[in-house]
C-alpha positions as CSV (number, residue, x, y, z in Angstrom):
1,X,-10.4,-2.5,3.2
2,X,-9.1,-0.3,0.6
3,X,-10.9,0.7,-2.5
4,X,-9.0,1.7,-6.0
5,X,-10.6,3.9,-8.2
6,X,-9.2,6.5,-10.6
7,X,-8.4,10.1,-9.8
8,X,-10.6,13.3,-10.4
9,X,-9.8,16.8,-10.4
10,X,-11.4,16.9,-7.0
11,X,-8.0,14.6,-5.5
12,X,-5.7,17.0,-6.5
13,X,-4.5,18.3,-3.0
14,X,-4.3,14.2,-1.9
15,X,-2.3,13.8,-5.4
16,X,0.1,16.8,-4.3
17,X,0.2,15.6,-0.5
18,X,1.5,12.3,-2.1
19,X,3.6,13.0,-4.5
20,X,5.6,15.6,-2.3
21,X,6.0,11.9,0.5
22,X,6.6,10.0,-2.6
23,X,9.9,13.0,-3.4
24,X,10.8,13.0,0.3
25,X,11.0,9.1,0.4
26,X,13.3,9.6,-2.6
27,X,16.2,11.8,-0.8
28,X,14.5,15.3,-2.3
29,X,14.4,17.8,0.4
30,X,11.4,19.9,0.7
31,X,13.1,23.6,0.4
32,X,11.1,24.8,-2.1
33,X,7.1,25.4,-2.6
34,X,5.9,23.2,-5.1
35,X,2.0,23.0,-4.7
36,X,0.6,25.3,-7.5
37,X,3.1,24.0,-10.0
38,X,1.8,20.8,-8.9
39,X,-2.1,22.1,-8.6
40,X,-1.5,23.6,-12.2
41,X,0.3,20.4,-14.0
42,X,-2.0,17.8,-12.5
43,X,-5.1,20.1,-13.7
44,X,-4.1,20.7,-17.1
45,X,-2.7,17.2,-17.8
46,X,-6.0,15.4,-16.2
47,X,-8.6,17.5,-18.1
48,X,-6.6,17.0,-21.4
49,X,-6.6,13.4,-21.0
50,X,-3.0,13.2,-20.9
51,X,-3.0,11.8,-17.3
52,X,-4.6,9.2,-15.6
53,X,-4.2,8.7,-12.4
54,X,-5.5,5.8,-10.5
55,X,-5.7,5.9,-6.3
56,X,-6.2,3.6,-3.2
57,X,-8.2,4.4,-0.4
58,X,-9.5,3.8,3.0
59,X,-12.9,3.4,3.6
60,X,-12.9,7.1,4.7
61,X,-11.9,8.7,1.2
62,X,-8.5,8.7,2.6
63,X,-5.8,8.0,-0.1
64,X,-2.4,5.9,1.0
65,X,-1.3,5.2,-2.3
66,X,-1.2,6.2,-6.0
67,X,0.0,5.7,-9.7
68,X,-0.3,7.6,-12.8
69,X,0.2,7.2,-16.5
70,X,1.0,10.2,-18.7
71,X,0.7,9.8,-22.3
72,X,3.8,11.2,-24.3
73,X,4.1,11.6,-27.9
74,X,7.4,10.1,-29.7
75,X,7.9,9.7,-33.4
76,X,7.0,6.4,-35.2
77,X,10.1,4.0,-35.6
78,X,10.8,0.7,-37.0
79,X,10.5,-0.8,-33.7
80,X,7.5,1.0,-32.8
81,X,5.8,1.8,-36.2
82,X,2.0,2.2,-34.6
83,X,1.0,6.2,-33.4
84,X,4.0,7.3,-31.4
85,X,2.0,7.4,-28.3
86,X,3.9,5.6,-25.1
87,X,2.9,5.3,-21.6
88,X,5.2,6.9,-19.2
89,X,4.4,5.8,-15.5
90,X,4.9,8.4,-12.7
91,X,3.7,9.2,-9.0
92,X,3.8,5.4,-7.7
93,X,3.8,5.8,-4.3
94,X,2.2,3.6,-1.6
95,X,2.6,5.6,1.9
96,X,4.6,3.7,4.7
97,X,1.7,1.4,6.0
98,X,0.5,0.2,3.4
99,X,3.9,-0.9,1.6
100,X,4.1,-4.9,0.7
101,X,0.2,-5.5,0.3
102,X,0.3,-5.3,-3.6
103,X,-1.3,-2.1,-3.5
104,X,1.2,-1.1,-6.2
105,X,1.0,-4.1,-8.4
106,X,-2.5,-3.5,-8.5
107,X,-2.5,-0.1,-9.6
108,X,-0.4,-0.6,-12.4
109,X,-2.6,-3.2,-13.8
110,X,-4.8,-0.7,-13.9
111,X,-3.0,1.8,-15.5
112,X,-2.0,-1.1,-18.3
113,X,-5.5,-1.5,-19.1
114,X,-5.9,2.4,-19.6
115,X,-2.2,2.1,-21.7
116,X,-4.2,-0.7,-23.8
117,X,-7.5,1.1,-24.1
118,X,-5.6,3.7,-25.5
119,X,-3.8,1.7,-28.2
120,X,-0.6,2.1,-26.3
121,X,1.7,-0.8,-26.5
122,X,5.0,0.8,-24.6
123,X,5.3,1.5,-21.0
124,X,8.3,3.2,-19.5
125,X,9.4,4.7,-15.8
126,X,12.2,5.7,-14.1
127,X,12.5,3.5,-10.9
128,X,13.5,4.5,-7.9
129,X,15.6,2.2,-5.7
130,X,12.9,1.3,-3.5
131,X,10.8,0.8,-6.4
132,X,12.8,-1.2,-8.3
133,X,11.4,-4.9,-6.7
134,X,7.6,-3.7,-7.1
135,X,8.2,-3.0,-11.3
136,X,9.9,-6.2,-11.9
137,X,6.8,-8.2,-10.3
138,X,4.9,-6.3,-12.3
139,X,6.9,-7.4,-15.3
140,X,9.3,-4.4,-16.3
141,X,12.6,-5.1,-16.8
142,X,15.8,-2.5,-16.9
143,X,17.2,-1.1,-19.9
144,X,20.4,1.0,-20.4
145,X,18.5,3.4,-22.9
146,X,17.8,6.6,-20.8
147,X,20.5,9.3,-20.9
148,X,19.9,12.6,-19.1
149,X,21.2,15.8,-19.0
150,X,20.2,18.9,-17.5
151,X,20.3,22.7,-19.5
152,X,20.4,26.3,-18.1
């Protein structure tokens, strides 16, 4: 029986231990130390409220799966007028075993119901392929909006 609840300070190392699986899973090769950026970014972002992160786990405090929300500021437009808050969701990962139960769907819901407490009205994500099935259940659909490009 797993339990969700959302994430404290005190899950950071679980939140790190998943989210490197979670970059693994995705084809990213584990060549460089990344657990004090990670210690530092999910510190700083979950004490200023500008992450939420919401987790499942076995009875045991063990956690197989997790989902977060980080709030990013964007400039009122005419299709969004309100606060420029939007919801951007990261760090869904659900490990091996536990894939196919829902476990994602449900944490998502929960991070929606943080996105509305919040006043937020605009969710966004970058899927990964394996991902892609689990958001459109949810109810997010693909746009050709995102461009990318990286700097020096």
């Amino acid at each position: 029986m797993l339990n969700t609840r959302k994430a404290t300070t005190k899950d950071i190392n679980d939140l790190i231990r998943l989210r490197k699986c979670q970059l693994q899973d995705e084809g990213q090769e584990p060549d460089t130390d990344i657990d004090d950026s990670l210690r530092h970014f999910f510190y700083e972002k979950m004490i200023g409220n500008e992450l939420i992160e919401w987790v499942a786990e076995e009875e045991d405090g063990r956690l197989v799966a997790s989902a977060a929300i980080l709030f990013m500021d964007f400039p009122p437009s005419f299709v969004h007028p309100a606060a420029g808050k939007t919801g951007y969701i990261t760090n869904v990962y659900t490990e091996d075993a536990y894939r196919g139960q829902g476990i994602a769907g449900m944490l998502l819901r929960q991070l929606e119901k943080e996105a509305r407490r919040k006043g937020i009205k605009r969710l966004m994500l970058h899927a990964s392929k394996m991902g892609i099935r689990a958001y459109e259940k949810s109810g997010y659909a693909e746009t050709d909006r995102v461009m990318e490009k990286k700097i020096d």
